[in-house]
N, C-alpha and C positions, 0 to 999 in steps of 0.2 A: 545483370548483364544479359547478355542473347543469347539464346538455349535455342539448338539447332538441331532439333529432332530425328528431321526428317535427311540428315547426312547421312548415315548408315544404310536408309533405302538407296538413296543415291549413288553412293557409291560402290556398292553391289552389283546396280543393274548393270554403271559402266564397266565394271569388271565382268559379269557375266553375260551380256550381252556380245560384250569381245570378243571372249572366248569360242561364244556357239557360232559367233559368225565367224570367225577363223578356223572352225572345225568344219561346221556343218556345211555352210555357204561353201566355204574352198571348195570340198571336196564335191560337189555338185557343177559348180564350175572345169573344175579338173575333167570333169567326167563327158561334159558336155565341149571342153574343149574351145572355153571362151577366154581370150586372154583379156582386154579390157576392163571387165566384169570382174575377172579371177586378180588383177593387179588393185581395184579401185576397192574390193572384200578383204587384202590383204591389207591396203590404206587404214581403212575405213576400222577396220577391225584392231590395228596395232592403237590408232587413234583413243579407240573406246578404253581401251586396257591401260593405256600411259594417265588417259584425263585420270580412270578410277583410283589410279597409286599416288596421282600428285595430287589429288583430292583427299587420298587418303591422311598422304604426311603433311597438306596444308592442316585438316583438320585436326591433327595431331598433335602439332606444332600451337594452333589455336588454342587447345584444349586444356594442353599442359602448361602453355607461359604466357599466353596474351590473354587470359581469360580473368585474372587474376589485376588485369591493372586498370 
């Protein structure tokens, strides 16, 4: 069957990548006072973080029971 190595990078980076832009980003935007920018980092950032968790339990889901048929 398909052995898919390279998921665990993957789905990290969309989890981590989320994070620091919902951290780091926001709060630069906050600072600066941009609302546009500061809504479309709050988007953009929740977006990264939902893909990595339902990447995570697609691949999970894969792993343990469709891997097998």
């Amino acid at each position: 069957m398909w052995n898919i190595d390279y998921m665990y990078y993957l789905i990290s980076v969309f989890i981590i990548t989320g994070f620091l832009t919902l951290t780091m980003d926001l709060k630069i935007y906050k600072m600066a006072k941009i609302k546009k920018e500061q809504k479309a980092t709050i988007v953009l950032g929740f977006m990264n973080v939902v893909t990595g968790f339902v990447l995570l339990v697609i691949w999970l889901l894969y792993q343990n029971w469709f891997m097998w048929i």
